[in-house]
Structures are given as structure tokens and as C-alpha cells.
N, C-alpha and C positions, 0 to 999 in steps of 0.2 A: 373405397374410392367413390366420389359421388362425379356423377357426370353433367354437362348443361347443354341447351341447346340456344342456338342465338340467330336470330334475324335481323334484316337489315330494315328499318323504319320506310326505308324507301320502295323493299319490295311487299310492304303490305298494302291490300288493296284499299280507295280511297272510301269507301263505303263505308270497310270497318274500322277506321282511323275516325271516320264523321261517329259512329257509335258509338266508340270507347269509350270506357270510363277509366278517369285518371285519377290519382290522388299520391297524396306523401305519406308513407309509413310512420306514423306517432312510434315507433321505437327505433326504428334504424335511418328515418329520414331519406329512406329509397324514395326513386320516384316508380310507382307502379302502373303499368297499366293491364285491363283487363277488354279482352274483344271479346265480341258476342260469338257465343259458339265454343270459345276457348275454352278446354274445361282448366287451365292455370293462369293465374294471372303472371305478366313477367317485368323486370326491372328494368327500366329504360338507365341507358348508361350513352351519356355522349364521350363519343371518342376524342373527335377533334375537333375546336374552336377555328375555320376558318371564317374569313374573308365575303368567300361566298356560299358560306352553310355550314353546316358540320353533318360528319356520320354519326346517324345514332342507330343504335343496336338494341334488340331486345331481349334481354335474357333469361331462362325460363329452366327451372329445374329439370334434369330429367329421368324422370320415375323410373326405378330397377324394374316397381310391379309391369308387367307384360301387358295388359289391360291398359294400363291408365299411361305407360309407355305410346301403344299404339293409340290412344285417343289424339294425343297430342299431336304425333306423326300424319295422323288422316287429318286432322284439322289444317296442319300444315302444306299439303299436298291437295287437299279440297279445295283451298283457296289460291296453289300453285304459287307457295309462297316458298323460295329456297331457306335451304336452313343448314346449320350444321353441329355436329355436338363433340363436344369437347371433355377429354376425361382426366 
């Protein structure tokens, strides 16, 4: 069973959103993006098409390995950014 974890676009900070680097996946046509510091990059997925915005989410594999698990997780909490993971 593989697990993810997913944030919301809105509680990242705006420093690392002016950073990012974005681009489309030549094979699966994801849209990805990567923050400075992140050691994964994650798949923006828009939820909902409203009126005045929509939610977008980021979603971000999440490693069995224990190591590269908690890299994530402190990157996450460094920047007091919530999160949550799904199995």
C-alpha cells in the first residue's frame, strides 16, 4: 500500500511559491512543482473550479524509507505548513 501526503497551495508560504519551480511532466502531463528545500517535488492537482478561485492541493509521495519520510515531514513543519497523509 503506498501512502501520499497533500497540502493546501494556500498554506504555503509566499516566498516559497515566488521560488518554485514549475513545469509539465513530458509523460504523464502532471503539472509539478518543486520548493526550495523540498527534498520531493509534488503534483499540483486543482480541486475545484470556482467563481472566486479554486482549491489547489499538492500532492507528494510518501517514502516507507524512515529517513527520507522525516525529511519531508520537517520540511513540512519548518515552514509550519499543515499537511496530511493519506493511505
Amino acid at each position: 500500500m503506498s501512502a501520499h501526503a497533500y497540502i493546501q497551495w494556500a498554506d504555503v508560504p509566499q516566498a516559497l511559491i515566488s521560488s518554485s519551480q514549475q513545469h509539465v511532466d513530458g509523460i504523464t502531463q502532471a503539472k509539478v512543482v518543486a520548493f526550495d528545500g523540498c527534498p520531493f517535488a509534488g503534483e499540483i492537482e486543482v480541486l475545484e473550479a470556482k467563481p472566486f478561485g479554486s482549491a489547489i492541493q499538492i500532492e507528494f509521495a510518501f517514502p516507507r524509507n524512515h529517513g527520507l519520510r522525516n525529511s519531508l515531514i520537517d520540511w513540512f513543519m519548518h515552514h509550519s505548513i499543515p499537511f496530511t497523509v493519506v493511505m
